[in-house]
N, C-alpha and C positions, 0 to 999 in steps of 0.2 A: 681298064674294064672295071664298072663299081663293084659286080658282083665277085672279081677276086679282089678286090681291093678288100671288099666286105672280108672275105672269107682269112683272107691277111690279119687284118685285124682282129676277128676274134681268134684269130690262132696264137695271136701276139698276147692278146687277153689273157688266152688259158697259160699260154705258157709262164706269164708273170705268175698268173694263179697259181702255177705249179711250185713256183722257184717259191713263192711267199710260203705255200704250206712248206713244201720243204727244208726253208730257212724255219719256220714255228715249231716244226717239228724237230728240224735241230738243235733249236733251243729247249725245248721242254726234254730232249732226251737227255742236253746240258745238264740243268735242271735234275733231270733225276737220278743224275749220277753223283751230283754235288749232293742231294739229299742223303742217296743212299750212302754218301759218307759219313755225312752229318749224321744217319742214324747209326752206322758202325760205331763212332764214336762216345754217343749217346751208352748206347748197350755194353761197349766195356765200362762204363765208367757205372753204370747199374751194377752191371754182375759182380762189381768190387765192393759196392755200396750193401748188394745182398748178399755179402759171403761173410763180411764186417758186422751188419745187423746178425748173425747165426753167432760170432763168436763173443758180441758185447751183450747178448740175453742170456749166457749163461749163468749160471746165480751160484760160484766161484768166488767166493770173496779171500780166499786166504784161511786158514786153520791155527796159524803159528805167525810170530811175527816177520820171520824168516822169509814165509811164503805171502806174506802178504806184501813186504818188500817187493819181493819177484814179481807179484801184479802188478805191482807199480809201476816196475820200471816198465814191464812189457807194454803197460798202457797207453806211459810216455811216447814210447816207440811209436805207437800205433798215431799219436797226434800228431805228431811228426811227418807221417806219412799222411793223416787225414788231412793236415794244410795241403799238400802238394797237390793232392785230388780235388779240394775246394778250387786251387788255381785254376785246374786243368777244365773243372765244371764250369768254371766263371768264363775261360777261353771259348768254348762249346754254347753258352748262353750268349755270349756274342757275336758269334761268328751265324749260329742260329737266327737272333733277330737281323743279322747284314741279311742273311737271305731273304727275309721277309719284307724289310723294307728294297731289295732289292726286285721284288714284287714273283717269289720264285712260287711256281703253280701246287705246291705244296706248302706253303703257309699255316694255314689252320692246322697240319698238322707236327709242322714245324714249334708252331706256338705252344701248342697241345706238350708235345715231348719236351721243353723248355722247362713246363711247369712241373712237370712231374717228376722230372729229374733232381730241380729245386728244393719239390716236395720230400722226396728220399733223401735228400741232402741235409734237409733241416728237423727231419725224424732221426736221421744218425747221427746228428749233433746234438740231438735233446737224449736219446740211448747212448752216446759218447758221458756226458755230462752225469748223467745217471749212477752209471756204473762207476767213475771216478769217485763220485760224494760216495758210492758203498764200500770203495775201497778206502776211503782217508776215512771213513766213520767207523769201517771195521780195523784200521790200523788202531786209532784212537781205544779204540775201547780193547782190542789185545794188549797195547801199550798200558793201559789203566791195569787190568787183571796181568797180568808180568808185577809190574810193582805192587800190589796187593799179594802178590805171590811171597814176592823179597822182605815186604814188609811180616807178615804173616813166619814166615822162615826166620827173620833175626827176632819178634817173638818167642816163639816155640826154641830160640836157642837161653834166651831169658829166664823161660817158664823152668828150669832145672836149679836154677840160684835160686827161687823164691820156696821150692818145694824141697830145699833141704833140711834135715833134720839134726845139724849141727848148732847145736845155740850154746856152745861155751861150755868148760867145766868148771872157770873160776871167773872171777870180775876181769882180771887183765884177759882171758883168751875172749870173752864177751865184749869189750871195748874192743876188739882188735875185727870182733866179726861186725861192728857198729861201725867202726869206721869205714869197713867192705861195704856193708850197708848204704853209707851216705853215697860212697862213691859212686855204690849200683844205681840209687834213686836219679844223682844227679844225672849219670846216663840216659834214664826212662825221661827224662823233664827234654834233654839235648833230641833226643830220636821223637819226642813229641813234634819239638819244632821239623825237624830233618822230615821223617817217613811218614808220621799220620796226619800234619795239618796240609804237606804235599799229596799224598790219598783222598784227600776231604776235598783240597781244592778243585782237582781232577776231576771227581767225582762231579762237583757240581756245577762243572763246564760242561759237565757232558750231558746232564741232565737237564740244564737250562734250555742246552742246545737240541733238546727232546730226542737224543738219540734212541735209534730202534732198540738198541739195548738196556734201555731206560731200568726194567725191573730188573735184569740181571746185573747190573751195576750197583744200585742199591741194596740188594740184597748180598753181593760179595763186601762192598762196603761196610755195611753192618754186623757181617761175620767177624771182618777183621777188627774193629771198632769194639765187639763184645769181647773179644779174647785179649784186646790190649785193655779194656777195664778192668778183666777178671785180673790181670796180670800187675796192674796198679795195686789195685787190691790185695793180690796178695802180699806184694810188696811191703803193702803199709802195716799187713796184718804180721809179716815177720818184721820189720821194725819195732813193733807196738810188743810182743812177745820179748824180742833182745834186750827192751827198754826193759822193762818185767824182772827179766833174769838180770838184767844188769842192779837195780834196785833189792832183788833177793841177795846177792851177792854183797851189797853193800851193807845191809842188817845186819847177815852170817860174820862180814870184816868185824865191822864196830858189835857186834855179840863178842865174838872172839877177842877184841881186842883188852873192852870191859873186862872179857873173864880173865884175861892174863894182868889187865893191871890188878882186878882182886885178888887173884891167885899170889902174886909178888908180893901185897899188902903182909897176905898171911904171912909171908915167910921173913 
């Protein structure tokens, strides 16, 4: 009979129709199950990125060289673990474009969360990088001011030999503080090479390299640098005194000596 034959046929119709949505439907709910992992995914590997960004903007550089160590090393730490999240991100950008070239109905914003995840990825590697140069700059320049410290210390142990008021009672105890003398200067010439032209070079690695602490480096520089001139100085100036007294002492001998050979004469 045509007209159930008819009525077969569109029944056969719908029901394909049905099975087709049903199957599309199956698949986009595939699909949005797979996304919804794909964003799980996504979102830890953010919420790590922004908890990382919170503790690399702090402006913590170290105090002490001690503690600035301890940055360091914690930092290391932290790169350490920042590869393994870069890997995990790189897995995630991949597995994200499979979906898309696999033609999944969320695409665009598949693509979408790709990039931004990227984006935060290569902000915390520019904030990673940041903070590292503020810790080796602030290491460097604690390092700098410590030995300006030592230098400045063996100094001030110096400054008590130049400021004594011992210059001899006679030619021999005066030859004896002359030869102290020479031995002292030779010292000031050796710690020349040693502590101040190692300060000086220091110094102007660090300034070449325009560190942020550019004027407080120069100026503890120059503190130290003025107290070891004064300390030359006075060096020379108790030299230049013992010569003096050594020379008065030798008139006083040869007066003396004159007078006892005339003295003999008389007798």
């Amino acid at each position: 009979v045509p007209q159930i034959e008819q009525r077969l046929k569109a029944l056969n119709q719908a029901w394909a129709e049905l099975k087709q949505l049903a199957a599309t439907r199956g698949q986009k709910l595939d699909e949005s199950l797979t996304y919804q992992q794909f964003l799980t995914k996504v979102e830890e590997e953010e919420a790590w990125i922004s908890e990382k960004q919170q503790l690399l903007s702090v402006e913590d550089y170290g105090d002490t060289m001690a503690a600035v160590q301890g940055l360091l090393k914690k930092h290391d730490a932290f790169e350490t673990d920042f590869q393994a999240h870069r890997e995990r991100c790189k897995d995630i950008n991949e597995a994200g474009q499979q979906l898309v070239v696999d033609g999944n109905h969320h695409a665009d914003s598949i693509s979408q969360r790709c990039q931004q995840l990227q984006a935060k990825l290569d902000n915390l590697a520019a904030l990673a990088g940041r903070r590292k140069a503020k810790l080796v700059d602030n290491s460097a320049y604690l390092q700098f001011m410590w030995k300006a410290d030592v230098v400045e210390s063996w100094i001030a142990d110096k400054e008590t030999h130049v400021k004594s008021e011992e210059f001899g009672r006679d030619l021999s105890s005066v030859q004896t503080l002359l030869t102290k003398q020479e031995t002292f200067d030779a010292g000031l010439t050796a710690f020349e090479h040693e502590g101040i032209q190692n300060i000086t070079a220091l110094k102007d690695q660090l300034i070449a390299a325009n560190h942020d602490q550019s004027p407080a480096i120069l100026q503890r520089h120059a503190d130290v640098i003025a107290r070891w001139q004064k300390l030359l100085a006075d060096s020379d100036a108790r030299k230049q005194r013992l010569l003096r007294m050594q020379e008065q002492f030798r008139q006083i001998e040869e007066l003396f000596l004159t007078f006892a050979k005339k003295a003999s004469a008389f007798n």
